[in-house]
C-alpha positions in Angstrom: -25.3 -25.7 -19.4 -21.7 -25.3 -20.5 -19.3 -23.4 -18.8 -16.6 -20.3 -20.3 -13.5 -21.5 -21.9 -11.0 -18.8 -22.6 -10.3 -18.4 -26.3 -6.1 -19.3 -25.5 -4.9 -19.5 -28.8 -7.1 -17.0 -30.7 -5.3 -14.5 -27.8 -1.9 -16.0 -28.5 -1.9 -15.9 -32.0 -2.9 -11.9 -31.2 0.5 -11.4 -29.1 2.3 -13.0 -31.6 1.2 -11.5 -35.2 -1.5 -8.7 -34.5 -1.0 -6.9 -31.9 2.9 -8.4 -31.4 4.2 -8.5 -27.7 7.2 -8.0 -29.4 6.9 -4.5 -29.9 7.4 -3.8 -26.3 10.2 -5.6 -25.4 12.8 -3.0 -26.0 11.1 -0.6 -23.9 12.2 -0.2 -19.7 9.1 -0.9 -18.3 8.3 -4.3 -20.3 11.8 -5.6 -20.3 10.8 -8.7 -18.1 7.6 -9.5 -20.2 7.8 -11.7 -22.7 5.5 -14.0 -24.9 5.9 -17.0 -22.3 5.1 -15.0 -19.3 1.7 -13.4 -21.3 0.5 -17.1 -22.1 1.2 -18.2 -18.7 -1.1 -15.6 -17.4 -3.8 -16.1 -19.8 -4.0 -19.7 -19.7 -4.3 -19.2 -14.9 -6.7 -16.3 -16.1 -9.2 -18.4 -18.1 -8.4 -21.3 -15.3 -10.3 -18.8 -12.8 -12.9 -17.7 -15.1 -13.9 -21.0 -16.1 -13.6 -22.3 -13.1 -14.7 -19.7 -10.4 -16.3 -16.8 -12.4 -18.4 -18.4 -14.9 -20.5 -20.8 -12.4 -21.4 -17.8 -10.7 -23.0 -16.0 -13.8 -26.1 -18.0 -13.6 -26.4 -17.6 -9.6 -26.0 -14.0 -10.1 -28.4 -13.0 -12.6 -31.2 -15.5 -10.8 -30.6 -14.2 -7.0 -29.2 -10.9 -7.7 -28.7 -8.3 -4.8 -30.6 -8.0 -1.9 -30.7 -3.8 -0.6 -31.8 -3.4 3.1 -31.7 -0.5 5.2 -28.6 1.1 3.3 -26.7 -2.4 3.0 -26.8 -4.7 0.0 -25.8 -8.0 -0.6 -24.1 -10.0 -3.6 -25.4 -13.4 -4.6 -24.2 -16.5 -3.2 -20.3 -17.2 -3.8 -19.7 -13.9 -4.7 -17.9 -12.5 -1.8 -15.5 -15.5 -1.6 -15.4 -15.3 -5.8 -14.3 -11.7 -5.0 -11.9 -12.8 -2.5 -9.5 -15.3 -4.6 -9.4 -12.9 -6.8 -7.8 -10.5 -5.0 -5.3 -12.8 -3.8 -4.5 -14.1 -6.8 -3.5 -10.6 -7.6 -6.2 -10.4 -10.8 -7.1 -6.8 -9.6 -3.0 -5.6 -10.1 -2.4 -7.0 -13.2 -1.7 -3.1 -15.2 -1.8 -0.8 -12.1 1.6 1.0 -11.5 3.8 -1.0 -9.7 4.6 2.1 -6.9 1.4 1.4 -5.4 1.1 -2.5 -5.2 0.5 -3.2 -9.1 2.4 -5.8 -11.3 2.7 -3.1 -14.5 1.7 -5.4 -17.3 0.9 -4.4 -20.7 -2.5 -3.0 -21.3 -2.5 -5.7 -24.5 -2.1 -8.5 -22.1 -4.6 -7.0 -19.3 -6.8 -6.0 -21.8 -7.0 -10.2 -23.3 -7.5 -11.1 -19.5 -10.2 -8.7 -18.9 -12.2 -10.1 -21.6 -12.2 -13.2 -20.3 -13.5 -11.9 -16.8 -17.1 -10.2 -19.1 -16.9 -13.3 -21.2 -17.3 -15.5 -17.6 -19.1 -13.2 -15.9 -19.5 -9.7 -17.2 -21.8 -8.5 -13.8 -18.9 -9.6 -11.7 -16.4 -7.9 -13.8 -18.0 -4.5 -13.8 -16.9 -4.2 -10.0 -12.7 -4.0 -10.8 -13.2 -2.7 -14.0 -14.6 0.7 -12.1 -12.4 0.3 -9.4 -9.4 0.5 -12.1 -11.1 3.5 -13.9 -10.8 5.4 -10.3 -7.5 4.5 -9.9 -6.2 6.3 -13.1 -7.9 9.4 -12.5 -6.4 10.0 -8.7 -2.5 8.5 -10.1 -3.0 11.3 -12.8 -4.6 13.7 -11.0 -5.0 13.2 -7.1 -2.9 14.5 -4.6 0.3 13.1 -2.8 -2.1 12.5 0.2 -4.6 11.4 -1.7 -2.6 8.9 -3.6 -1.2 7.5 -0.2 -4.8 7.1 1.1 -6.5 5.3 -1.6 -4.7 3.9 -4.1 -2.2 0.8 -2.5 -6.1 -0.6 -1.2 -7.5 0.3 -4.4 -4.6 -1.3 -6.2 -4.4 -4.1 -3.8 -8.6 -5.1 -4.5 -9.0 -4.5 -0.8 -11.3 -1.5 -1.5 -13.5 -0.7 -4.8 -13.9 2.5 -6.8 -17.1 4.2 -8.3 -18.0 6.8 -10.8 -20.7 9.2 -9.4 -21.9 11.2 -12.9 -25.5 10.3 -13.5 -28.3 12.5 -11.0 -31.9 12.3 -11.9 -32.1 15.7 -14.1 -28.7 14.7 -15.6 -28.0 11.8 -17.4 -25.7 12.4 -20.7 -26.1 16.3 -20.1 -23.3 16.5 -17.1 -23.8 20.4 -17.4 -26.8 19.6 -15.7 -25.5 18.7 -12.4 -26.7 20.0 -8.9 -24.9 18.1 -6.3 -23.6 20.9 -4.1 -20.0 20.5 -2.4 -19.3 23.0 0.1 -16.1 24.1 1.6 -15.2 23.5 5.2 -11.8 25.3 7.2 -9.8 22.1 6.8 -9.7 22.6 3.3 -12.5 19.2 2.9 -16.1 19.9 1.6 -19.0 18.7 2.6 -21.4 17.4 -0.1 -25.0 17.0 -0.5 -27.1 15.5 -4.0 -28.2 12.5 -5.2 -26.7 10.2 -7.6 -28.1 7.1 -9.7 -27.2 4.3 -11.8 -24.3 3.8 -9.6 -22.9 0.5 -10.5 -21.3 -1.0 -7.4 -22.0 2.1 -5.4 -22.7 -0.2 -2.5 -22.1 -4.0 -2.3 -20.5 -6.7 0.3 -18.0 -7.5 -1.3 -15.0 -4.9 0.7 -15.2 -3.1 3.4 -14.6 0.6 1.9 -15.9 2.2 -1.3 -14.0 5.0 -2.8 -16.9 7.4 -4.7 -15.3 9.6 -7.2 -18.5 12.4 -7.3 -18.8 15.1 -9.5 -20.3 18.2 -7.6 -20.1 22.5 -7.9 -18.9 24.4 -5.6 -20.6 27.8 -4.5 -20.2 30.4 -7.1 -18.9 27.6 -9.7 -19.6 28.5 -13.1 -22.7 27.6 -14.9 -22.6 24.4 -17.2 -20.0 22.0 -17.4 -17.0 24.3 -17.1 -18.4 24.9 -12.9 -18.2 20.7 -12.5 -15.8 19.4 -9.5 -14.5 16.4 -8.6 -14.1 15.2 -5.4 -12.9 11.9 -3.8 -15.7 11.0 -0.9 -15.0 7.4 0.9 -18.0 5.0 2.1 -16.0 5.1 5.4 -13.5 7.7 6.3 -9.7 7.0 6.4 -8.0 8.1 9.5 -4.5 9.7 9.4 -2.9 6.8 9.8 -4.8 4.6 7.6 -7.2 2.7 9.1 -10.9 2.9 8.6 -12.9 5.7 11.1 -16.1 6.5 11.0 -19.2 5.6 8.5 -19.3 8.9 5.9 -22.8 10.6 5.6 -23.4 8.4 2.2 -26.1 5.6 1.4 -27.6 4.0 -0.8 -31.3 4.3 -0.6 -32.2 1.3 -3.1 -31.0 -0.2 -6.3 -32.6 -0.6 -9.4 -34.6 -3.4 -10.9 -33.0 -4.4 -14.6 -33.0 -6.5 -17.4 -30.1 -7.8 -16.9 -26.4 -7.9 -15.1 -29.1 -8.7 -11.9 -25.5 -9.9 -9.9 -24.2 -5.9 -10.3 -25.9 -3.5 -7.9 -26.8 -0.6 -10.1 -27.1 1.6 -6.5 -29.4 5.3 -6.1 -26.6 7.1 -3.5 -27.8 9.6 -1.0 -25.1 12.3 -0.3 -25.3 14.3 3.1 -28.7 13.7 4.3 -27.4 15.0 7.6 -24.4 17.1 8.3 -22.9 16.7 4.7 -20.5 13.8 2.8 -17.0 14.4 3.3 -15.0 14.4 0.6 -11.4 16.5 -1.1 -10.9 18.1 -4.2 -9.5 15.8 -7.0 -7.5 18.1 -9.2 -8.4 21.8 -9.6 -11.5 23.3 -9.2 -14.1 23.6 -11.6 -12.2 21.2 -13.9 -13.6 17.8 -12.7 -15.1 17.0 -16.1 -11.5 16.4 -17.8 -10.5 14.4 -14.6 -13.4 12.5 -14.8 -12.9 12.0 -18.4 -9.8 9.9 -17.4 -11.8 7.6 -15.8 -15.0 7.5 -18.4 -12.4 6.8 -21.3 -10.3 4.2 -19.4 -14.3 3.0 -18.7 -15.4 3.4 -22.8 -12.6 1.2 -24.1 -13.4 -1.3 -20.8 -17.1 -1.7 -21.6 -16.3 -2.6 -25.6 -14.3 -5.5 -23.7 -17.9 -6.4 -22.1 -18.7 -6.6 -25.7 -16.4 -8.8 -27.1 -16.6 -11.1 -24.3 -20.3 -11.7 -24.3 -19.9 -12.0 -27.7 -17.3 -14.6 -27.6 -19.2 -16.5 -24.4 -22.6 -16.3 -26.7 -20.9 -17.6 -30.0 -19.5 -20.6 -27.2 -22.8 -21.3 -26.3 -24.4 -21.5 -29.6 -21.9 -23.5 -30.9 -22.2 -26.1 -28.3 -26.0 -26.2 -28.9 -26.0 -26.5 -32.3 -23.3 -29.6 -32.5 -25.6 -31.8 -30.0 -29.0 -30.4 -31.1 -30.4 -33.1 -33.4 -33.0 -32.0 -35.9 -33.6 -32.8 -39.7 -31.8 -34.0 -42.6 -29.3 -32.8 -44.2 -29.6 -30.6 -47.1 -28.5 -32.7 -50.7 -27.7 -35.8 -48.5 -29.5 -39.1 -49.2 -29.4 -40.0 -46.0 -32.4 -39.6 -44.1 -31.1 -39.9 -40.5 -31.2 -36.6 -38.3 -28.3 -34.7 -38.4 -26.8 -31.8 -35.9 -28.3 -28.8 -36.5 -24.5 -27.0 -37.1 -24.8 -29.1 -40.6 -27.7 -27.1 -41.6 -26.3 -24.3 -44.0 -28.2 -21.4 -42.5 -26.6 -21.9 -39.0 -23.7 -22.4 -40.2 -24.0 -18.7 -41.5 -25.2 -17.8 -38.3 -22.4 -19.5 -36.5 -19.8 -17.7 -38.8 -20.9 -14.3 -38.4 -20.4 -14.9 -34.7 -17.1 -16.4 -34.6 -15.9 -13.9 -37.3 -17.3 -10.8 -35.9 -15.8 -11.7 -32.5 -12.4 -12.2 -33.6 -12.3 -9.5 -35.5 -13.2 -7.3 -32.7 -11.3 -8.8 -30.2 -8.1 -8.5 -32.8 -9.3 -4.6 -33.5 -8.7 -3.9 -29.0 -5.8 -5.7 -29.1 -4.5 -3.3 -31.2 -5.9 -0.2 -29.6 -4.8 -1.7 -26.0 -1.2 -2.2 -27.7 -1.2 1.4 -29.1 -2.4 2.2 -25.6 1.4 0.6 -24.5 3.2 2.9 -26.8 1.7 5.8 -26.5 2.2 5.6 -22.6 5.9 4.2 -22.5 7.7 4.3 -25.9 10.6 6.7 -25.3 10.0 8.9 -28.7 7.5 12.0 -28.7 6.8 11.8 -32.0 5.4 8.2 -31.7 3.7 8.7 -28.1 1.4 11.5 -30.0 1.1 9.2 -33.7 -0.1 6.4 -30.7 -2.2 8.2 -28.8 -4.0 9.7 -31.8 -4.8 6.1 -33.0 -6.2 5.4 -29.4 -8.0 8.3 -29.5 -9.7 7.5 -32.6 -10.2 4.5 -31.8 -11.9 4.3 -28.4 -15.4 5.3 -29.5 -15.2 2.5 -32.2 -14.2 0.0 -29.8 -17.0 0.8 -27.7 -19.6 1.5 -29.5 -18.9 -1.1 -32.2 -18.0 -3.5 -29.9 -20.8 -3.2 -27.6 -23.4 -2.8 -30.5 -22.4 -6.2 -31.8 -22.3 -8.0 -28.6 -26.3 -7.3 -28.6 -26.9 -8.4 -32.4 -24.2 -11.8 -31.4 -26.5 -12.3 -28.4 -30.1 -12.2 -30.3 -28.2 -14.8 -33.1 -27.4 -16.7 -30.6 -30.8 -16.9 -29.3 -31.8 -17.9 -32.7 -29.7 -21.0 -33.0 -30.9 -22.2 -29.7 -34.6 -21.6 -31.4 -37.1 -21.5 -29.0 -35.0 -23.1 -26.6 -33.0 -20.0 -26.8 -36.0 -17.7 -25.4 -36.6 -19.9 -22.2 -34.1 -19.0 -19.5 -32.7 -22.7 -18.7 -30.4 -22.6 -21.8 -28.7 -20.1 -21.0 -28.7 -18.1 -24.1 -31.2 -15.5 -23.2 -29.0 -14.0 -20.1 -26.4 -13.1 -22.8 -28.8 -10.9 -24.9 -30.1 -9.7 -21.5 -26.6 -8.7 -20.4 -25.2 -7.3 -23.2 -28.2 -5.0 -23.5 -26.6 -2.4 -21.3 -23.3 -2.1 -23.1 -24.6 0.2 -25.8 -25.9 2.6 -23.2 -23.0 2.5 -20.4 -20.5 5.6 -20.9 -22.1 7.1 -23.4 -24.6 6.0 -25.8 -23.7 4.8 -29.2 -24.9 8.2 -30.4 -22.5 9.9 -28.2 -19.8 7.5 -29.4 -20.8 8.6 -32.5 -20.9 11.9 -31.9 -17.6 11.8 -30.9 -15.8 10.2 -33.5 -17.5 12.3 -36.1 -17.1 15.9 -34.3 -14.0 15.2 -32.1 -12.0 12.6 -33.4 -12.3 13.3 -37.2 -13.8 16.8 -38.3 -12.3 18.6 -35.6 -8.8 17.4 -37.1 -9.6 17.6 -41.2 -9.6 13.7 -41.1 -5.9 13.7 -40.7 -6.0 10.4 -38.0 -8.6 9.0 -40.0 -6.4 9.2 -43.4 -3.7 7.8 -41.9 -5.3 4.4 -40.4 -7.3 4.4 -44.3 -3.2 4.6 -45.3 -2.5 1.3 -43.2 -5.4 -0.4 -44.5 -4.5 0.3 -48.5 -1.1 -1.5 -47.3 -2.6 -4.4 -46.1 -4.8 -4.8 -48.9 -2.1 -3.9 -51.9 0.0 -6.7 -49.7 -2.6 -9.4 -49.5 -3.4 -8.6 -53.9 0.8 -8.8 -53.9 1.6 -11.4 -52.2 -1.6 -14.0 -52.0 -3.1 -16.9 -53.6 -6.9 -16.9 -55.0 -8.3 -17.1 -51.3 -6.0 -14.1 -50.1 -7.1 -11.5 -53.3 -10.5 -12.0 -52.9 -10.3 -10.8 -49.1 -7.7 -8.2 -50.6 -10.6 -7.1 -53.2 -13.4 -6.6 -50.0 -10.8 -4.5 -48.3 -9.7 -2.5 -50.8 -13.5 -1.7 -51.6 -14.7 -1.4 -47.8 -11.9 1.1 -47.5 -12.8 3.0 -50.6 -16.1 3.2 -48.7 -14.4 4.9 -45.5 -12.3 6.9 -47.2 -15.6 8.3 -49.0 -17.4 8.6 -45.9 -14.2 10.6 -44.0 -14.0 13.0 -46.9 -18.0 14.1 -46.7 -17.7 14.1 -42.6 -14.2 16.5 -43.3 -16.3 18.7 -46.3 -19.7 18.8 -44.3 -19.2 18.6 -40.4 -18.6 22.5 -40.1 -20.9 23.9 -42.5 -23.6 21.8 -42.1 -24.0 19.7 -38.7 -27.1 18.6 -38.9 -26.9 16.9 -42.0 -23.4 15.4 -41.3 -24.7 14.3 -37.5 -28.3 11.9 -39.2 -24.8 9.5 -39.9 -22.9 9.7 -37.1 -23.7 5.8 -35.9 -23.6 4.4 -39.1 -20.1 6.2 -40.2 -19.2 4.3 -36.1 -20.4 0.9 -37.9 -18.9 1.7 -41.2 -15.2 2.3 -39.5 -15.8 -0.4 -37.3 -16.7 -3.1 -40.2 -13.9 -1.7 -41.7 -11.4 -2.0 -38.9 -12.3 -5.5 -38.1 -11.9 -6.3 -41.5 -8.4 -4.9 -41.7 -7.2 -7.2 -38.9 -8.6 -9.9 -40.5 -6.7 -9.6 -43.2 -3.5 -9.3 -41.4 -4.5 -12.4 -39.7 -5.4 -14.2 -43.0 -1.3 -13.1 -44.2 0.0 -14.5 -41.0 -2.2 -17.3 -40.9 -1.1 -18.6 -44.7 2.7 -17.4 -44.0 2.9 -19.9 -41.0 1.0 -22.5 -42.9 3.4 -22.6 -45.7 6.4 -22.6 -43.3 4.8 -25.6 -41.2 4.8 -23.2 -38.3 2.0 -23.4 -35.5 -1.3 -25.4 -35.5 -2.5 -26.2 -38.9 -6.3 -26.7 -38.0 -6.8 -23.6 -36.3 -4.5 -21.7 -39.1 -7.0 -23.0 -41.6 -9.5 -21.6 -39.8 -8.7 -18.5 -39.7 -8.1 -18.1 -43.1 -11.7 -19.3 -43.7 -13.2 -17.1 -41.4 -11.6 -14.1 -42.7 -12.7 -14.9 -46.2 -16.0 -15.3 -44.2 -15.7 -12.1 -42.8 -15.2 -10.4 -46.6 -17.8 -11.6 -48.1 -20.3 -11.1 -45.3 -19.2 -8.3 -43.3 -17.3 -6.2 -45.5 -19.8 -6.2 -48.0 -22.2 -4.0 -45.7 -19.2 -1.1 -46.0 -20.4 0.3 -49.5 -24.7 0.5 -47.3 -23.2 2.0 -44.9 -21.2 5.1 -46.6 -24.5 5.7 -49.0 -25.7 5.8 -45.2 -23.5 8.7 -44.1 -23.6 10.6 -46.8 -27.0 10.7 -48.8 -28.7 9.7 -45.6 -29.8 12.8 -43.6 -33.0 14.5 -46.2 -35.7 12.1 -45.1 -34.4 12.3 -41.2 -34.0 16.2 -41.0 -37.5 17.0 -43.1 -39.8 15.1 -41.5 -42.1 16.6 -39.0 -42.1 15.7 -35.3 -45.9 14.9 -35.0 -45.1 12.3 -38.2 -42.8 10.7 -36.5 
């Protein structure tokens, strides 16, 4: 069974003409990253997941945990897996460096977290929560609070959680009922039940920081009456050392279909005297703190996606150059040939490889815009940045994550029927990814969200003016390229012609009629995703031929790319002009048909 190998000089060629590491280097908090110092890290990153991360994935999904009496244990190796990388700093890598962390782009961090899902994404979820608490208490926890928690949280040496989900409310937050109580030291004591807690209890540290959502008494009805509060596995004593155990446990942990080395825990809150735990932020006004986190979280679960679809297309590829079976098709040799010479999985293989380039090219972008809109000294382009990002984050991951599942099932079918028996390899992928379109949100919600939020709610306006940079790349690509180069350019131009469409009926109908608008809310999230890959691709296809022509880089994998973005044209693209027809003739059929015929 073949191991992860991080995709080095796909990510280079990223930080160097896509999303440009360049871009960064006048600003203060960058001014000692540069390109060398991002490729060093990547290439120890990938050294770790290939080598310590990615034997593990197997061992995890066939132990899984073990819950006993409140307590549950990783699989083998996991605790010491989780233990180099803490000392290796891994953990740090973006995290402000005031509390421990090394402040590295989100662009490179982003690259490195994707090899950690593509290795092993059930080992990954554990920091990548851990990260999403540590952004909501920097940006909204107290002085004290920050002290507390976040130099151990920073550090690895503790691990964070989200507490949403309760068994009456899973999307629908409003419908919360975990009760938080004040006490006279200004704590509260909590009492409720949460589930689908992923690494809500575990081995791996000794303290787990729960971020809960809760009301307090004679809170509001609905989602406007939700708190947050911070409420530690074991309580921190004044002077920072652990005290006593908090009344919190976990009571079991679920049985899934995949990710079996990630506890998924069922937490108990004040069975006895109460859960202590301390306001985050103001009352009643947990939801937009805990938004922090579940955003941070949405853009980190589309990286699950596009690293199990990179460690699937790995794994297919390596079956389908040793797998011997038939002849090949107008040869006249009759000797048995690999089964990556048959033309049909060649198809399959490209749509893997060119689908998970293009998305990992369309994050690197968002994480770089991420960069900007965080440190770049003018206003004006911290709001143009962190519109894009805002736009953005529900196609990365709900785009991302839905094609991690369709990369996963293809690469089951290249296996064959190898690929459906577990020793292969390829059936743990499809299992894994499974969860992605359902973690933070459902794709619907994604949907939902790009459609109401992100583009009705603003008359298109962010919308028009990606559509803007994606007519530039095309009129540049019809300007300045050969044969090869126009024909992507024509794709583009038409896929964005399709968008555009789409983002003028969502503008015209949203308001008036939401129903009808809402029937194509997931494919309008495919349609802009397609899209969005596609423009990248075509910016990489114009780098790609500009450094061919000057002799610069590696000619092979230049090549390449230029074939797999044409690939991606006349294969992906194409589904654009489907997919509009989908958004906007597509609701009748959907909205008139009875329940009981459905």
């Amino acid at each position: 069974m073949s191991e992860y190998l991080a995709p080095l000089k796909d990510m280079q060629f990223l930080l160097q003409e896509i999303a440009p590491l360049s871009e960064l280097a006048s600003l203060p908090d960058f001014a000692e990253v540069n390109l060398d110092l991002a490729i060093a890290i990547l290439e120890e990153a990938g050294k770790f997941a290939n080598g310590v991360l990615s034997p593990l994935n197997v061992v995890g999904d066939r132990e899984g945990c073990r819950w006993s009496q409140d307590s549950v244990r990783t699989a083998s190796g996991w605790r010491d897996a989780y233990r180099h990388f803490t000392e290796g700093g891994w953990n740090a890598l973006s995290c402000h460096p005031e509390y421990g962390g090394q402040g590295l782009p989100r662009v490179v961090s982003a690259l490195v977290e994707e090899m950690w899902n593509g290795a092993n994404v059930a080992f990954a979820l554990c920091p990548m929560l851990t990260h999403g608490a540590i952004e909501a208490l920097e940006l909204r926890g107290s002085d004290e609070q920050k002290r507390s928690y976040l130099p151990k949280l920073v550090s690895g040496e503790w691990t964070g959680t989200m507490n949403l989900t309760e068994p009456q409310a899973g999307s629908d937050l409003s419908a919360v009922r975990t009760r938080a109580v004040p006490q006279p030291d200004g704590s509260f004591r909590l009492h409720g039940q949460k589930i689908f807690i992923t690494y809500g209890e575990h081995d791996l540290t000794d303290n787990i920081v729960h971020l809960v959502l809760a009301r307090t008494p004679g809170a509001p009805e609905g989602v406007k009456g939700i708190s947050l509060f911070v409420v530690p596995k074991i309580l921190v004593d004044e002077d920072g050392s652990l005290g006593a155990r908090n009344d919190v446990r976990c009571v079991s942990i679920e049985h899934k279909l995949g990710i079996h080395g990630s506890p998924t825990a069922v937490l108990a809150f004040g069975d006895n005297d109460g859960a202590v735990g301390w306001l985050v932020g103001q009352e009643n006004r947990g939801l937009e703190t805990m938004f922090i986190m579940m955003n941070a979280a949405r853009f980190s679960v589309g990286l699950e996606g596009i690293g199990l679809s990179e460690r699937s297309t790995q794994r297919a590829v390596a079956y389908a150059r040793q797998r011997m079976q038939g002849t090949e098709l107008g040869g006249s040799s009759r000797d048995k040939v690999a089964i990556v010479r048959h033309p049909d999985v060649r198809r399959m293989l490209m749509l893997m490889k060119s689908r998970t380039e293009a998305l990992r090219a369309v994050a690197a972008v968002v994480a770089l815009a991420m960069d900007l809109a965080h440190h770049d000294p003018s206003p004006q382009v911290r709001r143009e940045q962190q519109a894009f990002v805002d736009l953005m984050i529900p196609v990365v991951k709900g785009w991302s994550t839905e094609s991690a599942v369709e990369l996963a099932s293809l690469g089951v079918q290249v296996h064959g029927g190898m690929g459906y028996v577990e020793e292969t390899g390829a059936a743990q992928h499809l299992r894994d990814a499974r969860i992605t379109p359902i973690y933070e949100g459902t794709t619907g919600i994604q949907a939902a969200d790009l459609m109401g939020r992100k583009i009705a709610r603003d008359g298109g306006t962010a919308a028009r003016a990606v559509l803007a940079q994606m007519r530039d790349v095309a009129q540049s690509l019809e300007r300045d390229g050969d044969e090869p180069l126009k024909a992507i350019a024509a794709a583009l131009s038409d896929a964005t012609a399709s968008l555009a469409g789409a983002v003028d009926f969502v503008v015209s109908t949203y308001e008036a009629d939401v129903r009808r608008a809402s029937v194509g809310a997931v494919p309008l999230l495919e349609l802009f995703g397609v899209v969005a890959g596609g423009w990248q691709m075509a910016r990489a296809a114009l780098a790609a031929r500009r450094r061919l022509a000057s002799g610069d880089g590696d000619a092979p994998f230049l090549a390449a790319k230029l074939l797999t973005a044409r690939f991606y044209a006349d294969h992906v693209l194409c589904r654009a002009l489907g997919l509009c027809h989908a958004v906007v003739h597509g609701a009748g059929a959907a909205l008139a048909i009875d329940d009981d015929q459905l």
